[in-house]
C-alpha positions as CSV (number, residue, x, y, z in Angstrom):
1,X,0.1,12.5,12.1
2,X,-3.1,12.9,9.4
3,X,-2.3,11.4,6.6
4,X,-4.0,13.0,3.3
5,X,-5.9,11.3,0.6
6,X,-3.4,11.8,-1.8
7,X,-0.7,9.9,0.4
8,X,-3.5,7.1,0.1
9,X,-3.5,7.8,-3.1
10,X,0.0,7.8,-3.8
11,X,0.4,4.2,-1.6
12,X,-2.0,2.2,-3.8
13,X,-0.6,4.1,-7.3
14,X,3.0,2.3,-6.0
15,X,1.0,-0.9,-5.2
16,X,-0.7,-1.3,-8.8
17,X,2.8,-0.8,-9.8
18,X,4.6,-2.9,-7.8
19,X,1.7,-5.6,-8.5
20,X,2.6,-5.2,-12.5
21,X,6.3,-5.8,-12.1
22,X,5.9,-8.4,-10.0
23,X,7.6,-11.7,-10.5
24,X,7.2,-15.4,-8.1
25,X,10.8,-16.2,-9.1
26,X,12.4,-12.6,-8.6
27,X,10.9,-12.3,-5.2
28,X,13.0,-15.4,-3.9
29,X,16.2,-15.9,-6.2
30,X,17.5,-12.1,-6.2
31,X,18.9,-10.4,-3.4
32,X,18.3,-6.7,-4.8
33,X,14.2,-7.1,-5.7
34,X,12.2,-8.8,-3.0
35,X,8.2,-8.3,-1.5
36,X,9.5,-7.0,1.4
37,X,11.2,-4.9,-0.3
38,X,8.0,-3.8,-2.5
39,X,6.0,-3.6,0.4
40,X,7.9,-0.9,2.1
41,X,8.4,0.9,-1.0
42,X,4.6,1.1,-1.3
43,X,4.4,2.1,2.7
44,X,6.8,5.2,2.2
45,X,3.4,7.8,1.5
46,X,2.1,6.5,4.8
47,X,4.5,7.1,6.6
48,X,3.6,7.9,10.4
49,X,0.4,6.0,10.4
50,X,-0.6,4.2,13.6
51,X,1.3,1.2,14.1
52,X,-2.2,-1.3,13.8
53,X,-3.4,0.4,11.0
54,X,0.5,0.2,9.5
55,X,0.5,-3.6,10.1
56,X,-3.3,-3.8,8.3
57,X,-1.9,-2.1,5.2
58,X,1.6,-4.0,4.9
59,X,-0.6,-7.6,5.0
60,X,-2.9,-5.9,2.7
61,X,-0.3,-4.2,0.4
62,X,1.7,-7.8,0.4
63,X,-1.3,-9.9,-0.9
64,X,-2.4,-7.4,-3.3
65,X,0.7,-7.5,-5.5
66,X,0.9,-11.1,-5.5
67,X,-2.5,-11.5,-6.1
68,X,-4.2,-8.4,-7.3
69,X,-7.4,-9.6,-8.5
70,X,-8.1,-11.5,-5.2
71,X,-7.3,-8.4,-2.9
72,X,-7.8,-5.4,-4.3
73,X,-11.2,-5.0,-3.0
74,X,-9.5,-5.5,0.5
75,X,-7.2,-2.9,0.3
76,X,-9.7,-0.4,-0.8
77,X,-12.0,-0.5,1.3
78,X,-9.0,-0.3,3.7
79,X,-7.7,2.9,2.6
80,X,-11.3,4.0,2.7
81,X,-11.9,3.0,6.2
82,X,-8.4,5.2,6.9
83,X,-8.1,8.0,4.9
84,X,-9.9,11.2,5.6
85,X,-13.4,12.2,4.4
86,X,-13.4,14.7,1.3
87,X,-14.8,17.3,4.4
88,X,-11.6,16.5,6.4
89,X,-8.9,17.2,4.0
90,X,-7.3,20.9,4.8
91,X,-7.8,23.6,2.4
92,X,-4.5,24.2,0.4
């Protein structure tokens, strides 16, 4: 499965997001809100992605929201290494 730019683009939207709203004390006292829990929600637009490269962006997604400013270089140039070129994306 190809995943798009925008899909890229909709997985690091949900990170920045889930990076904002993130709380140390939430992720560990309450049963309903946890990292895991972020982490997957930010996965959903990458769905079908290559198990290796999955596993890449699920350590990368999990140490951006707890530490943005330490990692968001990391997952960046991650979702540039993965995504398609500009001249791969179909036509619409």
């Amino acid at each position: 499965m190809t995943i798009s730019q925008e899909q890229f683009d909709d997985l690091l939207s949900r990170t920045a997001l889930a990076a904002l709203s993130y709380y140390p004390e939430t992720a560990v006292d309450d049963d309903g809100h946890n990292l895991e829990n972020d982490i997957a929600y930010c996965r959903e637009p990458i769905a079908g992605i290559a198990d290796e490269d999955a596993e890449r962006l699920r350590i990368a997604v999990g140490r951006v929201i707890t530490n943005p400013t330490a990692h968001r270089s990391e997952i960046l140039a991650l979702v540039i290494e993965l995504a398609p070129s500009p001249a791969e994306e179909p036509r619409s």
